[in-house]
N, C-alpha and C positions, 0 to 999 in steps of 0.2 A: 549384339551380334555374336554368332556361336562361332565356333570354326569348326568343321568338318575333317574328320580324320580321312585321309587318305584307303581307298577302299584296298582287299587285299585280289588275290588273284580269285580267288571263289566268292568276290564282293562284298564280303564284312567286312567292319571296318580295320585296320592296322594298329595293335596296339606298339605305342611310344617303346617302350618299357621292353618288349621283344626287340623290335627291331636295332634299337642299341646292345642288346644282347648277342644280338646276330653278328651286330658288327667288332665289337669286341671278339668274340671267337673266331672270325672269320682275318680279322688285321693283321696276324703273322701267316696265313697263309700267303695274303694278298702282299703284304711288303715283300716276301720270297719272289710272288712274280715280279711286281714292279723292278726291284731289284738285278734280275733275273736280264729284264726286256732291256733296261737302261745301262747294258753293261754289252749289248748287243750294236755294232756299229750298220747304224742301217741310211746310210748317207744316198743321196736318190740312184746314185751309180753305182751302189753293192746290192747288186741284183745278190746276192748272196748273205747279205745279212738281212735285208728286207724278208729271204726267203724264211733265215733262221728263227726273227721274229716270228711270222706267222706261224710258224713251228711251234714255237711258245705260246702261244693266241689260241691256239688250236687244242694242246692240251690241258690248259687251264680251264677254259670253257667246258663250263658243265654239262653234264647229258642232255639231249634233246636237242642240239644246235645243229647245223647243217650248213656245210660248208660248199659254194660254188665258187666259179673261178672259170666267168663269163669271155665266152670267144670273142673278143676283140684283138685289137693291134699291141696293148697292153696287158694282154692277158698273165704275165706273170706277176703285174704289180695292180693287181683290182682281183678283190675278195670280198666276198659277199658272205656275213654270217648268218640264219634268219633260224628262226625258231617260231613253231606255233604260238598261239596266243586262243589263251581263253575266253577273249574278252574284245571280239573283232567292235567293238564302238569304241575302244580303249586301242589305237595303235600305237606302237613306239616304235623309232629310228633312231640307233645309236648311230656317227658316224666316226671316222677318224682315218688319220691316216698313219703310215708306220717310218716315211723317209725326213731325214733330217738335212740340213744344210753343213752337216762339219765332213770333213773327207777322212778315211781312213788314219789313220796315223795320227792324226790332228793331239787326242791329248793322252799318248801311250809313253 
């Protein structure tokens, strides 16, 4: 049995070999954000650090993304990011969320 490489976004296949290249270069960008967001207190009652996260969410996100921020009863703590896709048989859904259970103060 063969394995099949992972197709890319214009459908050839993904070389190994790049994509760890990619991610090498890209890993001190990415620890700055993580970094960054984990240092942000966004506990479900700091409507204000939940806010400052997406603030960061928002400008790390690469071009082409699109940001909504759906009229409901919750409308300040539900974001929706979505971005075209080349490849509509191919969908993805990231999900997550941004509030944590520790309260302000907790380990200052």
């Amino acid at each position: 049995m063969t394995s099949k490489k992972p197709p890319s976004r214009d459908g050839s296949a993904l070389n190994p070999a790049d994509v760890n290249r990619a991610a090498k270069d890209l890993a001190p960008q990415m620890f700055d954000i993580l970094d960054q967001l984990v240092r942000i207190n966004t506990h479900t009652e700091n409507r204000d650090g939940i806010r400052r996260a997406m603030d960061s969410w928002i400008s790390a996100l690469p071009p082409g993304f699109v940001l909504r921020n759906p009229d409901t009863a919750e409308k300040d703590r539900i974001w929706l990011f979505s971005r075209p896709g080349t490849r509509p048989d191919r969908p993805l859904l990231l999900a997550g969320h941004m509030d944590t259970v520790f309260p302000p103060g907790m380990f200052d």
